[in-house]
GUMAR-359014 format. One record per residue (C-alpha): x, y, z; residue in one letter. Coordinates in Angstrom, 3 decimals, decimal comma. Each point is the difference from the previous one (the first is absolute). Layout:
X_Y_Z_A
...
END
This chain:
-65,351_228,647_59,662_X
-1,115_2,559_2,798_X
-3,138_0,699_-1,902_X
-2,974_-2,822_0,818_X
-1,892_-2,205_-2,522_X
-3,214_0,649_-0,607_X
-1,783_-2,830_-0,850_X
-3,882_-1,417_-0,379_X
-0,914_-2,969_0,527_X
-2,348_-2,068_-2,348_X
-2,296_-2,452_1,273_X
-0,758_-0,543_3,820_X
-0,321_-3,879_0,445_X
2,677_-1,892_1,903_X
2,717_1,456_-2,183_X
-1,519_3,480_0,214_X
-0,244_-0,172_3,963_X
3,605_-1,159_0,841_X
1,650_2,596_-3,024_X
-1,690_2,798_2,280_X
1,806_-1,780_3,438_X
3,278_-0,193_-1,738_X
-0,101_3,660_-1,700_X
-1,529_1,462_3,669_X
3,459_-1,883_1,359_X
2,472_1,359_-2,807_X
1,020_3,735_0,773_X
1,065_0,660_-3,771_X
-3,814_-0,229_-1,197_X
-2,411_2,194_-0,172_X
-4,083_-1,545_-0,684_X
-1,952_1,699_-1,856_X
-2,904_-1,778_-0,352_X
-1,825_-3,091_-0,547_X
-2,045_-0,878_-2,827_X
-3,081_-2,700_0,227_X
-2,895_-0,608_-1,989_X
-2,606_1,332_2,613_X
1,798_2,866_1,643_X
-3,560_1,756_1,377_X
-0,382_-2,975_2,181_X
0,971_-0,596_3,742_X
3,225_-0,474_-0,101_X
1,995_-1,792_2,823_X
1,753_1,745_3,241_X
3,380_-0,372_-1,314_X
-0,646_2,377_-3,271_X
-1,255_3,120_2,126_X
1,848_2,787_-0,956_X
0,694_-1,419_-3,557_X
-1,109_0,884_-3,052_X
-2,016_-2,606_-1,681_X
-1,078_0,275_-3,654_X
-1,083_-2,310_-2,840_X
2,362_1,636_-2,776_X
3,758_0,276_0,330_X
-0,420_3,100_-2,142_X
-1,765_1,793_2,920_X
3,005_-0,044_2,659_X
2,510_2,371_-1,176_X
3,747_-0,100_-0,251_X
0,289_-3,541_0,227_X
3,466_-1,341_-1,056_X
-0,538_-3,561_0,180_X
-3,210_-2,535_0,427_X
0,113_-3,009_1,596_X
-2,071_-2,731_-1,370_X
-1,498_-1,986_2,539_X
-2,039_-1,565_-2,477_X
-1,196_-3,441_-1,837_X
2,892_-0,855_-2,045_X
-2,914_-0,271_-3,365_X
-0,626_3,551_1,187_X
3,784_1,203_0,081_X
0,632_0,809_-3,995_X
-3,023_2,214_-0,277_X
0,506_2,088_3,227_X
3,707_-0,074_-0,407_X
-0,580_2,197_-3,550_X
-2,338_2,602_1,067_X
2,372_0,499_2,709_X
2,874_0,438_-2,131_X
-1,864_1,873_-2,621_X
0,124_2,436_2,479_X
3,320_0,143_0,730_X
-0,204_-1,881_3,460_X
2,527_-3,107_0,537_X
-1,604_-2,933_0,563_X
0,766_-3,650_2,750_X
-2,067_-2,851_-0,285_X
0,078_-3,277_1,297_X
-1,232_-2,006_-3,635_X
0,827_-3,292_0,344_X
-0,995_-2,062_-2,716_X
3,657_-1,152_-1,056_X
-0,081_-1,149_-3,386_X
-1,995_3,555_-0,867_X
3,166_2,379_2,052_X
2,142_0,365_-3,548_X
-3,234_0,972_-2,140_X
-1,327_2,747_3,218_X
3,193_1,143_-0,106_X
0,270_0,574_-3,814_X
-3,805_1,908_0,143_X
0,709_2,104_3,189_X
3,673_1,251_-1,422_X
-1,509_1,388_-2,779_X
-2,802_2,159_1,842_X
3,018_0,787_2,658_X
2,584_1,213_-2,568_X
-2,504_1,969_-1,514_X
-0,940_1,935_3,100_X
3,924_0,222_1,083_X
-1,356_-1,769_3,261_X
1,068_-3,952_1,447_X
-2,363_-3,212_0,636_X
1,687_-2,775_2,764_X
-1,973_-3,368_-0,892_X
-0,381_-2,883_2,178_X
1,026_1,490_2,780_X
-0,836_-2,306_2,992_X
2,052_-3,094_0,709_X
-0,401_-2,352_-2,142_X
0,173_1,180_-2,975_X
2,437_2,692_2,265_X
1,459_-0,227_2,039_X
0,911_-3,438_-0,709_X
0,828_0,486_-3,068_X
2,627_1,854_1,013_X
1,160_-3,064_2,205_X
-0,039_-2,136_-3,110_X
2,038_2,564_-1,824_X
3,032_-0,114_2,620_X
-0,060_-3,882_-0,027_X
-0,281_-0,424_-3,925_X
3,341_2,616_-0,116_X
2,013_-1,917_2,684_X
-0,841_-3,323_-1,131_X
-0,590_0,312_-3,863_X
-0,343_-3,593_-0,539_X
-2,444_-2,263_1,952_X
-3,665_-0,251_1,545_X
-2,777_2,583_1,874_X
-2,445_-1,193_1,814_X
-2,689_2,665_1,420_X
-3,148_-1,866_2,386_X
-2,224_2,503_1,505_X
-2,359_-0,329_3,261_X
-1,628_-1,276_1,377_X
-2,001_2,917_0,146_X
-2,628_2,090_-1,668_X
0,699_1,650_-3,656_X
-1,015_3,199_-0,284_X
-1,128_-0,114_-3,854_X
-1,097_-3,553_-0,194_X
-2,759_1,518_2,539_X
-0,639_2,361_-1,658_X
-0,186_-1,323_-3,214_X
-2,338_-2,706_1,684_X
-2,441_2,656_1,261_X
-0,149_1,652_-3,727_X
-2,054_-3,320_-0,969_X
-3,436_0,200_-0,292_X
-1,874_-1,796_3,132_X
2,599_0,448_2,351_X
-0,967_2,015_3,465_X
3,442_-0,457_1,878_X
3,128_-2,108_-1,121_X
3,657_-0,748_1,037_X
2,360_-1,732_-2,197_X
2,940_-1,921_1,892_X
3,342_-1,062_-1,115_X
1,580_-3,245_1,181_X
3,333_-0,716_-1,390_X
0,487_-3,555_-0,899_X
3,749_0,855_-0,672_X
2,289_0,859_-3,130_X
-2,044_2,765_-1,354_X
-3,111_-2,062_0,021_X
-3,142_1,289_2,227_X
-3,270_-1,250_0,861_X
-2,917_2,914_-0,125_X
-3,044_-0,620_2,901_X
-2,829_2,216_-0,574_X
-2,614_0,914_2,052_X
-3,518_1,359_-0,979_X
-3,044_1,755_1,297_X
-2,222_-0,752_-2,418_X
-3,000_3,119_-0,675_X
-3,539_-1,203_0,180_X
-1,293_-1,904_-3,375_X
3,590_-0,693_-1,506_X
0,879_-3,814_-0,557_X
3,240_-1,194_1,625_X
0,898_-2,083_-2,716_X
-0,503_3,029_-2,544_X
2,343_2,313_2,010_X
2,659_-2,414_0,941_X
0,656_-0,947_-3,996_X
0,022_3,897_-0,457_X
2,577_0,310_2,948_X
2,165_-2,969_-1,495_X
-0,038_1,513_-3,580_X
1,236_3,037_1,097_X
3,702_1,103_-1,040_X
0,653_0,274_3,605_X
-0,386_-3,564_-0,056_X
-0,181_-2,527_-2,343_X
3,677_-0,578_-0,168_X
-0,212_-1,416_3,933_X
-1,771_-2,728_2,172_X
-2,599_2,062_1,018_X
-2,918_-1,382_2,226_X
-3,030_2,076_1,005_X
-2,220_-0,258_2,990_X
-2,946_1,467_0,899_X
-0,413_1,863_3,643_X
-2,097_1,321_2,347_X
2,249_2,657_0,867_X
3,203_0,861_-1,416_X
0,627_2,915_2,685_X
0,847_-2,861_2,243_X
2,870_-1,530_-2,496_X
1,438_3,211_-0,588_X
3,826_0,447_0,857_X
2,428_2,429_-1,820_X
3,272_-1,563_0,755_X
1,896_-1,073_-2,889_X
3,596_-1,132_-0,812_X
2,378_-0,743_-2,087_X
2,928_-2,912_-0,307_X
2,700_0,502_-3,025_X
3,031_-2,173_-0,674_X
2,443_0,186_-2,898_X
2,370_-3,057_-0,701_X
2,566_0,430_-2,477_X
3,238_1,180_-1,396_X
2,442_3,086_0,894_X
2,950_0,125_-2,653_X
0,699_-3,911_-0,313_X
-0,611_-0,854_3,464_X
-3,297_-2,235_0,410_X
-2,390_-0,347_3,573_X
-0,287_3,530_0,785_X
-3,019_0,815_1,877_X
-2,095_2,726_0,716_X
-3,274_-0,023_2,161_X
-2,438_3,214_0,501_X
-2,977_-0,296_2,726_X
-2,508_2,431_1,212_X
-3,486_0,094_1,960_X
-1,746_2,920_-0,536_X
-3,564_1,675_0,174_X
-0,713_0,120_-3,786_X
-1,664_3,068_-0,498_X
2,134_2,280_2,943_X
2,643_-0,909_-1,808_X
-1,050_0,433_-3,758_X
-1,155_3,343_1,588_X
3,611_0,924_1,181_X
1,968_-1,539_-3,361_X
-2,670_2,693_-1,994_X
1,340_3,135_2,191_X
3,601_-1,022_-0,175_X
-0,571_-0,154_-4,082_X
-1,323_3,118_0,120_X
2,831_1,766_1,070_X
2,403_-1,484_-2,892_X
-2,820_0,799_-2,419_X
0,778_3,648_0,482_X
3,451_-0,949_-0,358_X
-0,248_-1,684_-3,466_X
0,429_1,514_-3,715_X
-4,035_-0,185_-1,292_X
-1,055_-3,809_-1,030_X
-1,127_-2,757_1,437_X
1,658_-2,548_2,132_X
0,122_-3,127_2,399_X
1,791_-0,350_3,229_X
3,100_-1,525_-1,125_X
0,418_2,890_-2,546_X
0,268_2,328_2,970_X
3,421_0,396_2,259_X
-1,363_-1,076_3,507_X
1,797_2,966_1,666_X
-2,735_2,550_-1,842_X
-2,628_-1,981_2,097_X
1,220_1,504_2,936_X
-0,696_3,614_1,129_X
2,821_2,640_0,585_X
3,072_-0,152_-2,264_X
1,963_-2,764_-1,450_X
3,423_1,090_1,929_X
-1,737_-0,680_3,524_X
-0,952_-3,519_-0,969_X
3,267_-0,986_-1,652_X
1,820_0,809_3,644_X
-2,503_-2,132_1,555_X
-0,496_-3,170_-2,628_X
3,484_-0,276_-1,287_X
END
């Protein structure tokens, strides 16, 4: 693929802001643009010389947006994006809701002969992909998948939706085998009650399947740290031969690399037949720029 990618990017929050580091780092892009809801104001030192608009339909030639968005946002923007013809990554991550996003978005992409990647950050992602390889080489047996400690990117965000919240930050604590604690801090606006906002916060689908606990804060500012991990372990079965097992680890900056798992999908989405699709539906070797016969010398 000598020709670059020309891609926009959707949404400038922490998402938005490391997409643009990894795409300014990946020679096979090209950025179009950058679409925000208040384009005409200042904008920050790092988008000089970019064009910034508040309608994807305004940057021309576009081939695939990236949606650095709120996952409740993803299904509408996703469409009008593929309405037009423009492939679509997003980072949705809701994951009893992927199957259904899939279903609506591969209708609106097979219609316009064009490709949406869902869920593409890393877990759903790229960790899905992880789970994939173990559940093939050991059919039969356990997963276990405890994330953080560390900040989650749509709990947050999902927290800071809710009416009377100024600032938040939702934590994960693993407490082991699958099962997480959720610590949630608020900024509360002026003339909200705490008690009011923390039953919204624990209603939320986000989470009222976990222990969650809320606190109140002066400043969240000073709690705020985007490291995140991720510890996976599979015990089972290979054939008829029991005790195999397999252990995945990573420590990561959550949104840097969400933001680098989105430009790596983007590259197989111009590589797949028009649909929608998750990361395990996708060979890993289209993630990768260049051509497939370099990486096969090199990986196998």
């Amino acid at each position: 693929m000598n020709k670059k990618i020309r891609v926009a990017i959707v949404g400038y929050g922490n998402i938005g802001k490391y997409t643009l580091e990894a795409i300014n780092q990946a020679e096979d892009f090209e950025l179009v643009g950058i679409v925000r809801r208040y384009p005409n104001e200042k904008q920050p030192q790092e988008l000089s010389g970019i064009s910034v608009v508040d309608r994807l339909e305004a940057l021309e030639d576009v081939e695939v947006a990236l949606l650095a968005v709120p996952t409740r946002s993803v299904e509408s923007y996703a469409k009008e994006a593929l309405s037009r013809g423009i492939a679509t990554v997003d980072t949705f991550d809701i994951h009893g809701d992927i199957v259904s996003l899939r279903n609506a978005l591969s209708q609106v992409a097979c219609q316009n002969n064009t490709t949406a990647i869902i869920a593409a950050g890393w877990d759903p992602g790229t960790d899905s992909i992880v789970r994939t390889m173990m559940e093939a080489i050991v059919p039969k047996g356990i997963t276990y998948t405890d994330f953080g400690p560390g900040m989650s990117m749509g709990h947050t965000v999902a927290v800071k939706a809710i009416d009377g919240v100024k600032k938040a930050l939702s934590m994960t604590i693993p407490i082991g085998t699958s099962i997480h604690r959720r610590m949630v801090y608020v900024e509360l606006q002026e003339g909200y009650s705490a008690t009011d906002v923390i039953q919204r916060i624990k209603g939320d689908d986000y989470f009222k399947n976990d222990e969650t606990h809320v606190l109140i804060v002066d400043d969240v500012d000073t709690l705020i740290d985007m490291g995140h991990g991720v510890h996976m372990t599979r015990k089972g079965v290979s054939g008829a031969t029991h005790n195999q097992l397999l252990s995945f680890d990573m420590k990561i900056n959550n949104p840097a690399l969400t933001a680098q798992v989105m430009v790596c999908a983007a590259r197989a989405a111009l590589r797949m037949p028009s649909g929608a699709y998750t990361l395990p539906e996708i060979a890993p070797i289209d993630m990768l720029p260049g051509e497939r016969e370099q990486w096969i010398k090199k990986l196998c």
